[in-house]
N, C-alpha and C positions, 0 to 999 in steps of 0.2 A: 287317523289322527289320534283317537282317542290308546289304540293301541302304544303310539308313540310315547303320549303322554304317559302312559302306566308304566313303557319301559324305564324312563326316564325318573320316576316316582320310584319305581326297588331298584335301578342304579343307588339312587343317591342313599337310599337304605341302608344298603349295602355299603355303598361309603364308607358312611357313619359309620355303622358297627365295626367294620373294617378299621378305622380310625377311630376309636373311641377310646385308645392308652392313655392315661394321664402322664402326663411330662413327668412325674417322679418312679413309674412306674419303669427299673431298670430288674434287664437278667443278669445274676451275675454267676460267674463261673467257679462251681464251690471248690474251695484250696483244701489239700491232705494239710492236718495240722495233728502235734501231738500235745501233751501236757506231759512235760520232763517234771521228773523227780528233783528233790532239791541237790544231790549231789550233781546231776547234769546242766544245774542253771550257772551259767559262767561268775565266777566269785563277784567278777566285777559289776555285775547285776546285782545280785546279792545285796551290795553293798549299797549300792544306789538306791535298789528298795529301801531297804533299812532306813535311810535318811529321808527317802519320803510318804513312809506308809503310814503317816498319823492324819493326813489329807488327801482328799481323791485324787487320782494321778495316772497317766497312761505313760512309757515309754519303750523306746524301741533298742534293741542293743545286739549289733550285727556281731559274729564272729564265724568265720567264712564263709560257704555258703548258706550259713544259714541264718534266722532273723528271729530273734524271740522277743516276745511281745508280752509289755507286761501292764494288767492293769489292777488297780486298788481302788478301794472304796472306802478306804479311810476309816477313824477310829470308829468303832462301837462297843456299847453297852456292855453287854454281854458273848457269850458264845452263841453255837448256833448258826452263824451264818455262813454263806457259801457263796462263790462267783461261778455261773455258768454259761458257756460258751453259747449264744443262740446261731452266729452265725458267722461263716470268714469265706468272702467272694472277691474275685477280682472283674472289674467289670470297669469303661472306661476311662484306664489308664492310670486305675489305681485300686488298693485293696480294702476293703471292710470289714473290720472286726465289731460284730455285735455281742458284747456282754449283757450279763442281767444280772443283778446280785438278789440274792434268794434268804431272803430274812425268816428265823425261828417263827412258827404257831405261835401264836398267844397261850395253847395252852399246854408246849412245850417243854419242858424241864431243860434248860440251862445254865452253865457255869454264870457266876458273877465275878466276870472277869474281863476286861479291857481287850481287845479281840480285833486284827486289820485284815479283815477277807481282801484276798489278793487272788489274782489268776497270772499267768506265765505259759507263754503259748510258744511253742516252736512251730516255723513256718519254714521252707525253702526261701535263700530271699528272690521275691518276685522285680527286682531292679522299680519298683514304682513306687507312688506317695501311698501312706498309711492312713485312714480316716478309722479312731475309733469309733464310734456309738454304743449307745447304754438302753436297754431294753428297761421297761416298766417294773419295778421290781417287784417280787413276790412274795407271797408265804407258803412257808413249807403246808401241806396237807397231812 
């Protein structure tokens, strides 16, 4: 009996640790992506940017197979800054772009000049929904 009981006591151990993933806890499947040059970014991107890079903004702008992905962080201060790619996974039936925008040192030397850290992602398009997200932002070291 007492045997039984103990099986049954590191069964449920086991379980447990066995099942101890948080419900947000997703794997996802990392996508090839590049960062195109500005003459490779479709004019009509381009242009759309332009009218909206004074305010954060993500959009997407398909031209045949493939799906470029564009996101801003809207006006700043100064130079200095930069948008970095943390992560692009597809994972239940849809893709995630994680940026982070990566802000000048404080003790830095930068232009004084008006400045729209933007990113522009080429992707294959993967036929699914798009979810941006935005990482904790940083400072340069």
């Amino acid at each position: 009996m007492k045997r039984w009981i103990l099986l049954c006591l590191v069964s449920c151990i086991f379980l447990t640790i066995g099942c101890s993933k948080k419900p947000g806890d997703i794997t996802y499947q990392q996508l090839d992506y590049t960062l195109p040059n500005q003459e490779e970014i479709p004019s009509t991107l381009r242009q759309q940017i332009q009218l909206a890079k004074a305010y954060p903004f993500t959009m997407e702008y398909k031209q045949g197979e493939d799906l470029f992905l564009a996101v801003g962080y809207g006006q700043k201060p100064t130079g200095g800054y930069s948008v970095q790619v943390v992560a692009i996974g597809e994972a239940q039936g849809r893709v995630q772009v994680v940026t982070k925008l990566i802000a000048p040192s404080p003790d830095e030397y930068v232009t004084t000049v008006i400045t729209y850290p933007i990113i522009v992602i080429q992707i294959k398009d993967p036929g699914v929904p798009i979810e941006f997200k935005t990482s904790i932002p940083t400072l340069k070291k």
